[in-house]
C-alpha positions as MATLAB code, in Angstrom:
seq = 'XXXXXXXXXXXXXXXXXXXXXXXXXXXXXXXXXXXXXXXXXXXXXXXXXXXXXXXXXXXXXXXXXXXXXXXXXXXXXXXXXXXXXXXXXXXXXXXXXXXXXXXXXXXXXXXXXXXXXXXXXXXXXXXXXXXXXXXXXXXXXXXXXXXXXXXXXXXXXXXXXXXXXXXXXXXXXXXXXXXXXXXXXXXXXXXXXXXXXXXXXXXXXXXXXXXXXXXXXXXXXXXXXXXXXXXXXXXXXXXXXXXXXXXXXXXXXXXXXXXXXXXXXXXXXXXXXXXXXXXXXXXXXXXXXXXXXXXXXXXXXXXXXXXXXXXXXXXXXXXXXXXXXXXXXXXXXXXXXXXXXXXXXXXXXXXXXXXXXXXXXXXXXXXXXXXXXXXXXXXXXXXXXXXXXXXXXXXXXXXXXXXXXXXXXXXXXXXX';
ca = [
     -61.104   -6.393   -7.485;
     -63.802   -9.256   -6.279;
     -66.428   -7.302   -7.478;
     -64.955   -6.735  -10.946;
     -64.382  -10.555  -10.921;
     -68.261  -11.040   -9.668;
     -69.566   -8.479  -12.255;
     -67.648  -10.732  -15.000;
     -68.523  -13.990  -13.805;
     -72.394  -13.234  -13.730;
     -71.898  -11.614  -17.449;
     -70.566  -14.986  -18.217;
     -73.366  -16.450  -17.373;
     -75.844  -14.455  -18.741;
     -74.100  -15.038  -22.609;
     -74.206  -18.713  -21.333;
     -77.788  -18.375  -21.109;
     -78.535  -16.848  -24.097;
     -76.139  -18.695  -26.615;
     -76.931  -22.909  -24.668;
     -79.540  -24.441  -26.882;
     -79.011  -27.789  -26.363;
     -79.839  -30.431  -24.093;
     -77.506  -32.687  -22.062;
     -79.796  -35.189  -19.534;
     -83.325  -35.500  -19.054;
     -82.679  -34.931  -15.184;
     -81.747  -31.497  -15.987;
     -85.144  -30.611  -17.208;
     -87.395  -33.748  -15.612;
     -86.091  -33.269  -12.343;
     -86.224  -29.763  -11.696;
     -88.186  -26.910  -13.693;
     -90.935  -29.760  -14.338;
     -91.529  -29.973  -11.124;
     -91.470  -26.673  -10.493;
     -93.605  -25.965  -13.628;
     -96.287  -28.165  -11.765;
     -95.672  -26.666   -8.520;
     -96.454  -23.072   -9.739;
     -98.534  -23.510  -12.885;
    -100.837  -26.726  -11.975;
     -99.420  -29.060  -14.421;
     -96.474  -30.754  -15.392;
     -95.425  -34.222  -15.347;
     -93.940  -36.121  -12.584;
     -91.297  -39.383  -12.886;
     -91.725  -42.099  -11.225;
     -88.972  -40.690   -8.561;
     -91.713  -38.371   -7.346;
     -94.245  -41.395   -7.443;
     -91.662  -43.268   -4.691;
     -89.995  -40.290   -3.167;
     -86.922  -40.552   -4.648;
     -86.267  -36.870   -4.889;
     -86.306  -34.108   -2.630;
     -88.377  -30.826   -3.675;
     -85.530  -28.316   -1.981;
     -83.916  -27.594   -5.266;
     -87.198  -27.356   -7.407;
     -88.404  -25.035   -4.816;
     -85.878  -22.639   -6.082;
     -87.076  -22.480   -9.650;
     -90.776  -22.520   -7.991;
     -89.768  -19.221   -6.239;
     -88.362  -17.540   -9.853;
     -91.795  -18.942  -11.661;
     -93.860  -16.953   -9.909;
     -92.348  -13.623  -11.595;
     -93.873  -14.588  -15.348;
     -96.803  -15.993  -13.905;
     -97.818  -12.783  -12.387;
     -96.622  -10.650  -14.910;
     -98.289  -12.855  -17.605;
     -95.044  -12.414  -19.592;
     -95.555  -15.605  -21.545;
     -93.845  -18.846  -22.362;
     -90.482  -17.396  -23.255;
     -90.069  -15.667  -19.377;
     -91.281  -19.160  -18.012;
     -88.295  -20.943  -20.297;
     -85.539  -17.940  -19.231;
     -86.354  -17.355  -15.693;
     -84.844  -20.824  -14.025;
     -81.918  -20.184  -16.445;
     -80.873  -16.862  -15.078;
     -81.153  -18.009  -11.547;
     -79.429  -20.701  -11.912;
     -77.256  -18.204  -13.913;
     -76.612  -16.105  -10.665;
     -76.080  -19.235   -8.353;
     -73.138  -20.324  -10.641;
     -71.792  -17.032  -10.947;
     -71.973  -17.091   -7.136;
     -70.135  -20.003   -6.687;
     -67.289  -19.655   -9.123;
     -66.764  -16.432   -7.093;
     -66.651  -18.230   -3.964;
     -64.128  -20.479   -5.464;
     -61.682  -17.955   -6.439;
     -61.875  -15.596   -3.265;
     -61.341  -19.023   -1.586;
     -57.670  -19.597   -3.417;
     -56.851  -16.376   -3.546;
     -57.283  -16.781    1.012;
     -55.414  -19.349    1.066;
     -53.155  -20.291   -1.874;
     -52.449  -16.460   -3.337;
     -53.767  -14.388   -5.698;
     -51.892  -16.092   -9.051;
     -53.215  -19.573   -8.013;
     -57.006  -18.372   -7.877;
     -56.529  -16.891  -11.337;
     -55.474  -20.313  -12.635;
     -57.887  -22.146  -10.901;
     -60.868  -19.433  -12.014;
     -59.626  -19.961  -15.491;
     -60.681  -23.715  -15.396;
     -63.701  -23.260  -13.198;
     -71.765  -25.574   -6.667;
     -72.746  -25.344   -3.564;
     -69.271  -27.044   -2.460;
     -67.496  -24.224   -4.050;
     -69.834  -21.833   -1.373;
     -68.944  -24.314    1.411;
     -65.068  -24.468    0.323;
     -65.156  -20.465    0.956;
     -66.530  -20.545    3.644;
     -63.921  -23.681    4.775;
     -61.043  -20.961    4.183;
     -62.164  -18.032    6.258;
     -60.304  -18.659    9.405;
     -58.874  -21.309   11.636;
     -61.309  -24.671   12.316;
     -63.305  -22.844   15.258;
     -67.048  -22.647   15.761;
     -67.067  -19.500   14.381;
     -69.966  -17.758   11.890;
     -68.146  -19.177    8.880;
     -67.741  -22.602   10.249;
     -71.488  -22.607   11.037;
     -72.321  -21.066    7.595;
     -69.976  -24.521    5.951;
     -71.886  -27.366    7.742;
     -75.603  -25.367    6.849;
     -74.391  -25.332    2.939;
     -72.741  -28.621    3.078;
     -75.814  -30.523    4.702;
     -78.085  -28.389    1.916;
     -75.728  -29.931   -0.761;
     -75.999  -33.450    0.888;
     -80.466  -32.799    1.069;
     -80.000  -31.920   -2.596;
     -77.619  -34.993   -3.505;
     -77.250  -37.464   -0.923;
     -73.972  -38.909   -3.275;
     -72.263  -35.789   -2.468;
     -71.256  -37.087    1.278;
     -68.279  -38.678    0.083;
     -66.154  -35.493   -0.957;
     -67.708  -33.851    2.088;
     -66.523  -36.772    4.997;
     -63.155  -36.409    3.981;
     -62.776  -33.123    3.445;
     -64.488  -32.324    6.674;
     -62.534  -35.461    8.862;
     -59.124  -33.932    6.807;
     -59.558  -30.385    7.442;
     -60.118  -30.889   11.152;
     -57.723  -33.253   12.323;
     -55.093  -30.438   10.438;
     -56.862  -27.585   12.462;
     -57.629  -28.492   15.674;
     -55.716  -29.212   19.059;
     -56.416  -32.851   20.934;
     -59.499  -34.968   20.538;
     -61.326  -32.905   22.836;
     -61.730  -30.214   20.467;
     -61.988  -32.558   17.545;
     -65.216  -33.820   19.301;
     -66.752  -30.987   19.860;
     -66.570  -29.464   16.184;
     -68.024  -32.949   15.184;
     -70.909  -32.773   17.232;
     -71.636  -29.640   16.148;
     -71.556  -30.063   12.964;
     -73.915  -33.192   13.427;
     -76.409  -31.102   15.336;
     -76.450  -28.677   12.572;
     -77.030  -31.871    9.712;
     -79.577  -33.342   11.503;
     -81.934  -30.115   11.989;
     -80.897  -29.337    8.138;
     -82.225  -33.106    7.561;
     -84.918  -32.344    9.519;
     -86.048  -29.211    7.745;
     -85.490  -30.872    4.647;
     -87.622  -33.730    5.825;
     -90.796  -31.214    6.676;
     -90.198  -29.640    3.319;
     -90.258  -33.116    1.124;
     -93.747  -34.438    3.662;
     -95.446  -31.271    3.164;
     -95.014  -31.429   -0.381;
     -95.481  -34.753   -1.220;
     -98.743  -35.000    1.441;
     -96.901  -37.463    3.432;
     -94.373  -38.771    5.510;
     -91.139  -39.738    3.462;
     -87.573  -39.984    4.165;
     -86.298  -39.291    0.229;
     -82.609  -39.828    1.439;
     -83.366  -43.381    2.720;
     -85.431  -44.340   -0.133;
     -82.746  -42.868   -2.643;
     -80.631  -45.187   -0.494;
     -82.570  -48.158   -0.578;
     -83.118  -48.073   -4.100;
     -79.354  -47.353   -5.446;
     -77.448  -49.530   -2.910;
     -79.367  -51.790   -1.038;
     -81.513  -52.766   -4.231;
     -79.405  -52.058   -7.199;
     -81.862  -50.825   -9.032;
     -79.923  -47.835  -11.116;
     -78.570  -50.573  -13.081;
     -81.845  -50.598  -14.984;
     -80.402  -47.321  -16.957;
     -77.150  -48.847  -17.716;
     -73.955  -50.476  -16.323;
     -70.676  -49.979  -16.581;
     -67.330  -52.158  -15.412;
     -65.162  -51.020  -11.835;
     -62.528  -48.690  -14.087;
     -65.203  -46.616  -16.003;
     -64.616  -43.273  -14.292;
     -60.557  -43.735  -14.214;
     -60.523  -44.782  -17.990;
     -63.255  -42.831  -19.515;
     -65.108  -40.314  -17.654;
     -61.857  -38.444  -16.027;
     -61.292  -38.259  -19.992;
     -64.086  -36.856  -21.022;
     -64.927  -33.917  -18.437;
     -61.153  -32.914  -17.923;
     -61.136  -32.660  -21.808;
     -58.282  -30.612  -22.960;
     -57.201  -29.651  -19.217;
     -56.035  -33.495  -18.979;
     -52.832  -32.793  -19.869;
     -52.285  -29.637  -17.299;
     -53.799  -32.184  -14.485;
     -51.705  -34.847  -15.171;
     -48.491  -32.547  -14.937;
     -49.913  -30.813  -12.247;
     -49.621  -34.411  -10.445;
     -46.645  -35.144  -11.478;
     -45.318  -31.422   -9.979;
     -47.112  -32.187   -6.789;
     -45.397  -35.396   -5.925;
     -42.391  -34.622   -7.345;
     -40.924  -31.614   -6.063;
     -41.317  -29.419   -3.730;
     -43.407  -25.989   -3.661;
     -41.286  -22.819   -3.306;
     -43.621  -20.148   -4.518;
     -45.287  -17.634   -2.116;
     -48.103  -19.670    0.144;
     -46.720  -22.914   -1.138;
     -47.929  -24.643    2.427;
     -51.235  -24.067    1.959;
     -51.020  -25.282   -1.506;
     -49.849  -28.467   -0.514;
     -52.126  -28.927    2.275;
     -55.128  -28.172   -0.556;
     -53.633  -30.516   -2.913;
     -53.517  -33.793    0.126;
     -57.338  -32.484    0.539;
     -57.931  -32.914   -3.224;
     -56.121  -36.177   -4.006;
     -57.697  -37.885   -0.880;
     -61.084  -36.929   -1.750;
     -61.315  -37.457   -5.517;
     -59.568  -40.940   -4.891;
     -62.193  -41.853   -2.021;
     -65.324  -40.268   -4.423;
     -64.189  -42.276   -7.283;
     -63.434  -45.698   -5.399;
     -66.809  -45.519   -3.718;
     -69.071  -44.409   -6.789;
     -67.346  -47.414   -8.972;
     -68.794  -49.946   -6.812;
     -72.575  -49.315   -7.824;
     -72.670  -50.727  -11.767;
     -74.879  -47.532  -12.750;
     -72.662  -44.679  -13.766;
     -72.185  -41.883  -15.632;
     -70.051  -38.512  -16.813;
     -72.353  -36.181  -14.456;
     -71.773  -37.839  -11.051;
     -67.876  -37.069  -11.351;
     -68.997  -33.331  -12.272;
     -68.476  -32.219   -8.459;
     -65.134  -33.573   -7.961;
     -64.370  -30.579  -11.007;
     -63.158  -28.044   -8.452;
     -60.651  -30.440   -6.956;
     -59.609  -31.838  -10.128;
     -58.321  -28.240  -11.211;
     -56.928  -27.720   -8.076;
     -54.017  -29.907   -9.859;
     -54.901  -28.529  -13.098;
     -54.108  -24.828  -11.576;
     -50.732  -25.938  -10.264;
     -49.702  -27.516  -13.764;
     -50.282  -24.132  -15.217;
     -48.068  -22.409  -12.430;
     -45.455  -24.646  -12.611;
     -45.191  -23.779  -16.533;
     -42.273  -21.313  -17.998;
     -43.530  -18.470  -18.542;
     -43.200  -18.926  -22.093;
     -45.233  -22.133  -21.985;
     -47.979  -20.161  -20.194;
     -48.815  -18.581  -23.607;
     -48.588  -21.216  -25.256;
     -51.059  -23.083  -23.116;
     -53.460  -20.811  -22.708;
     -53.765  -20.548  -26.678;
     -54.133  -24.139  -26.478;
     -57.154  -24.290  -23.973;
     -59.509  -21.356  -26.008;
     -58.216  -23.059  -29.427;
     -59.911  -25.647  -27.756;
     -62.322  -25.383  -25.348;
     -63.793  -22.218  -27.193;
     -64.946  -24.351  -30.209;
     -66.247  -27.278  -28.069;
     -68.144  -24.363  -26.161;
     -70.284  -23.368  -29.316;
     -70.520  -26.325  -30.460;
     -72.006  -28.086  -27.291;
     -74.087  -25.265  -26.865;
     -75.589  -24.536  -30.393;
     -75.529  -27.799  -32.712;
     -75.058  -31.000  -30.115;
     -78.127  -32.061  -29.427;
     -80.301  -29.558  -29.880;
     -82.821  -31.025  -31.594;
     -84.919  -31.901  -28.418;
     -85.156  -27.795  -27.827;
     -86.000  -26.971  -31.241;
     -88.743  -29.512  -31.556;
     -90.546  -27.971  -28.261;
     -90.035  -24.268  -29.568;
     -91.705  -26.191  -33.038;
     -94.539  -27.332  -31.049;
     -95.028  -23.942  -28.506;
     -95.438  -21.772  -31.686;
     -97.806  -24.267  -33.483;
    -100.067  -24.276  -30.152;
    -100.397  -20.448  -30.671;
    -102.443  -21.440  -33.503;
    -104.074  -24.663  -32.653;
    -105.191  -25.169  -28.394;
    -106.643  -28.523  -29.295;
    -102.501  -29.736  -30.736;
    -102.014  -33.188  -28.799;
     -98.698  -34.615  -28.918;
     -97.211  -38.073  -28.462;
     -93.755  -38.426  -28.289;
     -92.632  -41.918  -29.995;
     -88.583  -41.784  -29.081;
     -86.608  -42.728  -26.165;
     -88.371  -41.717  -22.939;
     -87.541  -38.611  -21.491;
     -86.194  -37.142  -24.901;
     -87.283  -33.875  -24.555;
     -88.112  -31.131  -22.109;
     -91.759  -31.082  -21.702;
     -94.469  -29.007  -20.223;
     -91.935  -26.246  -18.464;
     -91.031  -26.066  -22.026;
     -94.373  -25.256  -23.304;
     -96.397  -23.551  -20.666;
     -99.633  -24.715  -22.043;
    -102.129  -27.724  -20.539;
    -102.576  -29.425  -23.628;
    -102.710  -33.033  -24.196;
     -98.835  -34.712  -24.502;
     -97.838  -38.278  -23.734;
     -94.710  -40.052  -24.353;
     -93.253  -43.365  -24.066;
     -92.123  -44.412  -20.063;
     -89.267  -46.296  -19.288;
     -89.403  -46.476  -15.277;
     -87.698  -49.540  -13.913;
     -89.495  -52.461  -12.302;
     -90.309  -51.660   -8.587;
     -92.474  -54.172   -8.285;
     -89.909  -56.941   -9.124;
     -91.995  -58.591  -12.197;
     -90.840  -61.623  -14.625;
     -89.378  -60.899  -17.701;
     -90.233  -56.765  -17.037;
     -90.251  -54.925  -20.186;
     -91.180  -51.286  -20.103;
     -93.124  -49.532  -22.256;
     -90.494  -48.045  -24.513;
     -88.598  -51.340  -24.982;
     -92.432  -52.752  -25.991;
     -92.498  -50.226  -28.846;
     -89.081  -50.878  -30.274;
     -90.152  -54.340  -30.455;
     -93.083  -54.004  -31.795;
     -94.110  -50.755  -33.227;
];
């Protein structure tokens, strides 16, 4: 049943939390429960994003919201660490749901297994998507509300959401007429969601600012992500589709090769094909547009997931049965040991050094701490949840275009 398949999901996620000890990205931490950690606690240290309004505080504001349970309750530094974990926790388990009641709508009940198998706030907006023909019905209204939230929390995201939205509509609606209306619509309803999410970012940063034009500004008009890195035109087709498919490459590729190849028999096959159009069109248009900025990396392509395994779920289909086994051994001979080892051992020294330093402050509230590594290296006062003195070396680009700009991390290396 959905609820069985909700009750596993968020039991998933809970062993997730408890066994991930590692750290992937500074954003993860810097961006988020730091902010939050200030919001609630009255310290915590804020990039130089914040600084510019770069960032909108929508999605710290969630983690703000689950803070507020250990600070009241006083139940220490470990309930400050665990509490943005499990929601996040629940808001995962939420959407992988979404995702398979959303294939088994539309594409059949064997198809959503598949695709669950391999499985954001798209996967809330695709369910939503499914629920009936293109009208302005509740569910239509409840898509545009999540999929402007998504674009207020990452402005990038717009370019799986124009086609899918231009796609979807021109396949489910009758003349231009009707077309227009849905559109403006759904417009209304982005612009009051941008407004909102403009009152939200002014009140808490104490003045006006438009984060989504200055996020704007800085990564197109300026360039300036390039300061973290740059990478050629084919990065994402030759290395990054790689490395977050994984092991599920092969299942994608065939599932490709199926698709344009032959043609779908099984039970609901229409629909299928319809999805798969959707898919192609927008993980072709996502990657073509984020390969013309030179900054990239393995993260941004993390959305276009669900419509990567869209392909990945028909490979597996279109198996004999036989094969079926033997793929399925494959993937948790595979992906099982990645799992732990991603989640215990790879990088987990940044975690283990702030655990180091939170139970040495239990004995010392005069410990100060500088941090002479790459900046950003570890999580830092949400990690801590005590005011003490900590510095570390910063690495913000140069906003104020200066000769020969070196920051302060670069300085070190150079000269320790």
């Amino acid at each position: 049943s959905d609820k069985l398949v909700l009750n596993m999901l968020l039991v998933l996620r809970a062993v997730n939390v408890a066994l991930v000890q590692t750290w992937f990205v500074p954003d993860e931490y810097w961006q988020s429960i730091e902010i939050a950690h200030k919001q609630v606690f009255g310290y915590g240290y804020e990039t130089w994003e914040w600084t510019v309004g770069l960032r909108s505080y929508l999605y710290p504001l969630l983690f703000s919201a689950v803070y507020y349970v250990p600070k009241i309750s006083g139940m220490g530094a470990y309930a400050v660490i665990l509490a943005p974990r499990l929601a996040q926790a629940v808001l995962s388990a939420t959407t992988e749901w979404c995702v398979y009641r959303c294939f088994k709508r539309t594409c059949g009940i064997r198809f959503a297994k598949w695709f669950l198998l391999k499985c954001n706030l798209v996967c809330i907006a695709l369910y939503y998507l499914s629920c009936d023909q293109f009208q302005f019905s509740y569910n239509y209204f409840k898509f545009v509300v999540v999929a402007s939230v998504a674009f207020v929390v990452r402005p990038t995201i717009i370019t799986v959401w124009m086609p899918l939205y231009c796609l979807y509509v021109c396949m489910n609606t009758n003349g231009s007429l009707h077309f227009g209306r849905l559109l403006s619509k759904a417009i209304l309803i982005g612009v009051f969601v941008l407004c909102v999410s403009t009152l939200i970012d002014t009140l808490c940063y104490g003045r006006l600012v438009s984060v989504h034009y200055n996020f704007f500004k800085f990564n197109i008009l300026q360039n300036q992500g390039t300061f973290y890195g740059s990478h050629p035109f084919h990065w994402y087709l030759t290395q990054a589709f790689p490395v977050i498919l994984s092991t599920h490459l092969p299942f994608m590729l065939y599932g490709v090769f199926i698709f344009y190849t032959r043609t779908l028999k099984f039970k609901q096959a229409n629909n299928v094909t319809h999805l798969c159009k959707l898919s192609a069109v927008i993980c072709l248009f996502t990657v073509f547009v984020y390969s013309i900025p030179g900054h990239k990396e393995f993260r941004f392509l993390l959305c276009l997931l669900p419509f990567l395994h869209v392909f990945t779920s028909l490979g597996l289909l279109s198996l004999p049965s036989r094969s079926t086994k033997l793929a399925i051994t494959w993937l948790l001979l595979t992906n099982i040991p990645i799992a732990l080892y991603t989640g215990l051992i790879h990088q987990s020294g940044p975690s283990k050094v702030m655990e180091f330093l939170r139970k040495d402050i239990s004995h010392s509230s005069k410990l100060e701490v500088m941090f002479l590594c790459p900046c950003h290296s570890t999580p830092y006062y949400a990690f801590i949840n005590k005011n003490i003195a900590m510095d570390f070396l910063t690495c913000h680009p140069d906003l104020n275009a200066t000769p020969a700009y070196t920051d302060q991390a670069d300085e070190f290396y150079a000269s320790p």
